[in-house]
N, C-alpha and C positions, 0 to 999 in steps of 0.2 A: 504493500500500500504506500508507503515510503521509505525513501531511500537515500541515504545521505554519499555523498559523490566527494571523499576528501584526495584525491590526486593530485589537485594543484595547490594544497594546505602543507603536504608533506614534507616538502622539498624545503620550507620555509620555517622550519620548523626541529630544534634540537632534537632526535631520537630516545638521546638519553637524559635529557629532561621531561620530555614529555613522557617519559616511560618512570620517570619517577616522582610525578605528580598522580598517580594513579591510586596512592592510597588516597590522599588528601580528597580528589574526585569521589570514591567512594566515602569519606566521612561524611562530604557535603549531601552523599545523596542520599547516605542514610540519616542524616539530622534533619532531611526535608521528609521521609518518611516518621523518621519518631515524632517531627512535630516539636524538637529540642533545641532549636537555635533560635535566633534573635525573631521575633513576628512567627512562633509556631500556633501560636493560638491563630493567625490568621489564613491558616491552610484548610481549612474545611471545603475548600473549592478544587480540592484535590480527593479527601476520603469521603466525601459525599457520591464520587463516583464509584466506588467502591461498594456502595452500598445506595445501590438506583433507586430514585424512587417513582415509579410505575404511574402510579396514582395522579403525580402532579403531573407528571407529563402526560397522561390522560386528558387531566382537566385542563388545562394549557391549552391542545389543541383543540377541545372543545369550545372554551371563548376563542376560538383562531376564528374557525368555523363559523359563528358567529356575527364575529368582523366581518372574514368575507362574502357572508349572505349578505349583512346588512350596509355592509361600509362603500363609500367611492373611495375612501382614504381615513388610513390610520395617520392620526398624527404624532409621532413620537418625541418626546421632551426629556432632554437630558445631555449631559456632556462627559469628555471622556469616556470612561469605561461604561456608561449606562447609554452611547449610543454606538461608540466604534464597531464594538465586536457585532453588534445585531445587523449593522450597518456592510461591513466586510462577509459575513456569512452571505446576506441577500445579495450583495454585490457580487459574488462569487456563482452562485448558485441556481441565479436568475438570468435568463436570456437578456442581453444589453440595451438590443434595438426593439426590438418584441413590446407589443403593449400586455402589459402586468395581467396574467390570469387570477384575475382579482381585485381586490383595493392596492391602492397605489401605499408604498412605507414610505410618509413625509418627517424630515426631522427638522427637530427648532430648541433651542437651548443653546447651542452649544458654541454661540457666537452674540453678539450685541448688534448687529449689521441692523440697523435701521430701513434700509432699503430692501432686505431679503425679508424680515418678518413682517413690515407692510405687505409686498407684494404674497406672502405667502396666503395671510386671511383675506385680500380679495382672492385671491389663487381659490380657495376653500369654499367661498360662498356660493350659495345653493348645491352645494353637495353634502350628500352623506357625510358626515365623521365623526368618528370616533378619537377619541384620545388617551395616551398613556403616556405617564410622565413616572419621571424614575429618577428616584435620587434618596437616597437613605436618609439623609439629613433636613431634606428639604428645604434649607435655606442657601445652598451655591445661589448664587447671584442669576447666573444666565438662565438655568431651568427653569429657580423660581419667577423668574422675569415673565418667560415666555408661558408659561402654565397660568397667571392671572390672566394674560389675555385669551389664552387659550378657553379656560374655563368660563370667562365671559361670555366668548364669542356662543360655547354648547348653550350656554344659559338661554341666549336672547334667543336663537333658532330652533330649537331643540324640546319637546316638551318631556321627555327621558333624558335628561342630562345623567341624573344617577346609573344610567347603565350603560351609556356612552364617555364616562368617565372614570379611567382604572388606574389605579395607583400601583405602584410598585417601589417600595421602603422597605425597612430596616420592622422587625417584628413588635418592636415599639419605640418610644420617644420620637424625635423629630419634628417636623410643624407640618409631617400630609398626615403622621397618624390620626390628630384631633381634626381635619378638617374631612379626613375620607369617614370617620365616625358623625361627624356633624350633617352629612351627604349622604351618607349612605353608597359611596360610591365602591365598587369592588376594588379587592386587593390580593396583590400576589406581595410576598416575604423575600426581600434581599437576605439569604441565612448570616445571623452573625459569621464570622469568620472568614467572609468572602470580600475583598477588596473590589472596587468599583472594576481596574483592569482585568482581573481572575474571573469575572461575573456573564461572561458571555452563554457560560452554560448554565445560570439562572435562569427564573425568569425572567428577570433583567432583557435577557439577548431571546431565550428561548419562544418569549410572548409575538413580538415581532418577525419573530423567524419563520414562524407557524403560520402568522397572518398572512404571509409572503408566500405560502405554500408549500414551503419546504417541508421536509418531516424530519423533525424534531429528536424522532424515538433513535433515527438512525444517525444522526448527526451526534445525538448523544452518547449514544453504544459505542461511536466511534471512538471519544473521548476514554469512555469504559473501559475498551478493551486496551489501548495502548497502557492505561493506568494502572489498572492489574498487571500487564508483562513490567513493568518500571515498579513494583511496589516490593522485587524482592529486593532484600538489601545489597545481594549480590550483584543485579542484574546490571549488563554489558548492554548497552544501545546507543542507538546512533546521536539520543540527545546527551548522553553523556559526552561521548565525543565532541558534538559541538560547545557545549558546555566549557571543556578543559582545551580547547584549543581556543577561542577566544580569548581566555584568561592568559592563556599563555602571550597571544598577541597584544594583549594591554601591558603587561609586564614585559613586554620588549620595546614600548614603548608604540604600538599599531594608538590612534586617534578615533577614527573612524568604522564602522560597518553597514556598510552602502548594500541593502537589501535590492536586489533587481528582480524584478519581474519579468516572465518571458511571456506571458499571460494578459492583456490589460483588465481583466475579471479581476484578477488576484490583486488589483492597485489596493484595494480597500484593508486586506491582510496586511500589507504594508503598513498601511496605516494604524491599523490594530497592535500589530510587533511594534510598533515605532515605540507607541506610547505604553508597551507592556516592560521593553525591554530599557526603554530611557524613565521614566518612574521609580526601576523596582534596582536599577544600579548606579543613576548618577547621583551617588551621595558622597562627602567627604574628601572631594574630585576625582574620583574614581569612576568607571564604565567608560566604552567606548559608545560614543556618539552615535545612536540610529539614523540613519538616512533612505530613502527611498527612491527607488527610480523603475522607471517602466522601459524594458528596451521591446526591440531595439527604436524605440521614438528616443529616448534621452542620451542613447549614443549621439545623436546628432547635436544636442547639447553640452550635456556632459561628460560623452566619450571622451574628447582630447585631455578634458584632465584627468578622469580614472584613470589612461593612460601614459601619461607622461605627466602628472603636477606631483603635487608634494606625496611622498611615499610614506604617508599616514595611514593607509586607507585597507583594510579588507572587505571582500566582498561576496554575499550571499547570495547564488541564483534558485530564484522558485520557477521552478517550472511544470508541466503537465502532460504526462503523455495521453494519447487518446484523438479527438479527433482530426479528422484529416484535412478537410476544408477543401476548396475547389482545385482543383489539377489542370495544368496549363498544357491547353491544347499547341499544336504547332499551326503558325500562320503560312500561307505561299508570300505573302510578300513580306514578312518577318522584318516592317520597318520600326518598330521597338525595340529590333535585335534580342529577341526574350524565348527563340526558339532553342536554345541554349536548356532552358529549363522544363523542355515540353517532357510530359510525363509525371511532370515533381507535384507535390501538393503543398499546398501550402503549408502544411506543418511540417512537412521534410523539408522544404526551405527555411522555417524557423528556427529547425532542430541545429539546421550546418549554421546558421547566424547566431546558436548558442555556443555552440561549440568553440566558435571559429572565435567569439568574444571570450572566452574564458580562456582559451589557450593565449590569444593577445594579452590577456589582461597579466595574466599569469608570467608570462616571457617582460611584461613591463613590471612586474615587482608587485603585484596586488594578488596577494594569496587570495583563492578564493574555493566556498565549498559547492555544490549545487546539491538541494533538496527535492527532489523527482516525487511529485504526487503521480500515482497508478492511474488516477481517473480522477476527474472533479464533479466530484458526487457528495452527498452529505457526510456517509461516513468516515470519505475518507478526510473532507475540511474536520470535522471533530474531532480525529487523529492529529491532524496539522497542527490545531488549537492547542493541545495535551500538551504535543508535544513544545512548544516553545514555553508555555507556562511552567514545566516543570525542568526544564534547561535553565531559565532565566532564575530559577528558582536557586537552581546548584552554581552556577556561577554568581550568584548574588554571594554567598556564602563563601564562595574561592575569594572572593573582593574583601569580605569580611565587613560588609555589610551587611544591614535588614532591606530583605529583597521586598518588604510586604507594607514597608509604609510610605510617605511621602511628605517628610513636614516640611519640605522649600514652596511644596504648592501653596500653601498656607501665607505667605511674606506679601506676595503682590494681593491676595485679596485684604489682608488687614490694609494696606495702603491703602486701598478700593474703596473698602469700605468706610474709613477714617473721611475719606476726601467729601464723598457720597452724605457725609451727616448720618449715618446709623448708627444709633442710639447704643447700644451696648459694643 
């Protein structure tokens, strides 16, 4: 289902160091199993798959169902970790150009843009919608922003607002508990233990997922299954390996890890890792930089520095085997000059334009690994998921940091709010 490709990693790479980091890899990855290191109380978004629970994910896609009998659009409200992941799953798993079978997944929170959340509630009016907003705490600034207007807008249109309005917090405190009780408006439980980044296999991610039409069960099992093969304390896998060679590249002094897409489906994953992987390591100035690119489009931008700029930089290719796309016929008057490629399909030309970039990238001093998804299907994204969550996890721990909190995010919103006049 996946498969980690380290050949152009090797070369660049001490043998007999990396061969005696091996115990230290496994302490970290059995301190992410005991639940014993710094933020272990915050791993329940790990043994929770260990022990499915059938039921919720039932009733999940039963309000999906719902939605998309009754909805023209879901609107979703949240930032970070309460929309990337829901956000990257649909992106993935849904046809690009295709009009949506179903309600449309609209998000809002996650930005202040005056012009995007005008246009979005004319965008909304006289349609169906439904809304879910998600945020444990309920008071971030941007969801909660977007959720008073939002909840207005259900109000004045809507003679069912309480069931076209679904919460999704933390099992208590916060400011949606006392307001979904004052409403009556349903609720799904962010489980403590689960960080906003870790939460995509919540409801949090799962409620949206479903509305989209995905299926949840198998997307989730995905997760299951890789979780159970990484829960012995022994076990050898390919996130460990990425895991310990990373570590190893920050401690040679590597800056950067420029995640490339070979996929533009897969952009959103990107985005997901971005903030799963710069969150949970850059503390104490420690973790290498996430970065994102989609090829081969950002070769055309930022190939010539991958290639030749400053030799900071390692790089991760996601790619996907599977389908084939159109095959180039031969022309008689072949004035494109493109009879060259007659027979090939489009993914065999993608495949020689991945290859052909990692051996370049590689021959220019940019270690790099490639992660081969079998298929881009539910199960195997839920694997995908597992897997970086619980990599990020052990090299949090090689860092010597807590892979599970985030208190720098904290600094710009007390400013925020200081300037803003809010009373506490």
């Amino acid at each position: 289902m996946l498969t980690l490709d380290r050949r152009h990693v090797t070369d660049f790479l001490n043998a007999e160091t990396r061969g005696a980091l091996a115990p230290r890899v496994r302490d970290a990855h059995r301190t992410l199993l005991n639940a014993s290191g710094a933020g272990g109380s915050e791993t329940v978004w790990r043994t929770m798959l260990l022990d499915p629970n059938d039921a919720l994910l039932a009733d999940l896609a039963q309000t999906a169902a719902e939605i998309r009998e009754r909805a023209d659009v879901l609107l979703c409200i949240g930032i970070g970790g309460s929309y990337l992941g829901a956000q990257a799953v649909i992106d993935a798993l849904t046809p690009t150009l295709l009009k949506p079978d179903g309600p449309e997944i609209l998000f809002a929170g996650h930005h202040l843009s005056p012009r995007y959340h005008t246009e979005l509630f004319k965008y909304l009016d006289g349609k169906s919608v439904y809304v879910n907003v998600i945020s444990k705490s309920g008071s971030t600034l941007e969801p909660s922003l977007a959720f008073r207007f939002a909840r207005q807008f259900v109000e004045e249109r809507f003679d069912d607002p309480g069931r076209r309005i679904i919460v999704t917090t933390g099992p208590e405190g916060g400011l949606l508990n006392p307001l979904r009780d004052a409403n009556g408006y349903r609720k799904y439980v962010i489980p403590d233990g689960v960080g906003g980044r870790f939460s995509v296999l919540t409801p949090v991610g799962l409620l949206p997922i479903a509305a989209a039409g995905i299926d949840i069960r198998s997307l989730f099992y995905g997760a299951v299954d890789l979780a159970r093969t990484l829960n012995a304390p022994d076990a050898e896998h390919a996130a460990l390996d990425y895991a310990a060679d990373r570590y190893l590249f920050h401690e040679t002094g590597y800056k950067t890890e420029l995640m490339a897409v070979m996929e533009p489906r897969l952009k959103g994953i990107g985005a997901w890792w971005q903030q799963l992987f710069g969150e949970s390591e850059g503390k104490q100035h420690r973790g290498l930089f996430p970065s994102v690119a989609q090829y081969t489009t950002d070769l055309h931008s930022l190939g010539q520095y991958v290639q030749q700029g400053q030799r900071t930089l390692v790089e991760l290719f996601l790619r996907v085997e599977g389908t084939q796309g159109p095959v180039v016929s031969e022309l008689a008057d072949n004035t494109d000059q493109l009879n060259y490629l007659a027979g090939k399909s489009y993914a065999a030309i993608n495949e020689v334009a991945y290859e052909a970039t990692a051996e370049a990238h590689a021959e220019g001093d940019v270690p790099n690994w490639t992660l081969t998804l079998g298929h881009l299907d539910a199960q195997t994204i839920g694997a995908v998921l597992y897997f970086f969550e619980h990599a990020v996890s052990v090299s949090g721990y090689l860092l010597d940091v807590n892979p599970f909190n985030q208190p720098g995010v904290e600094n710009y919103k007390q400013k925020m709010f200081s300037r803003l006049g809010r009373p506490d």
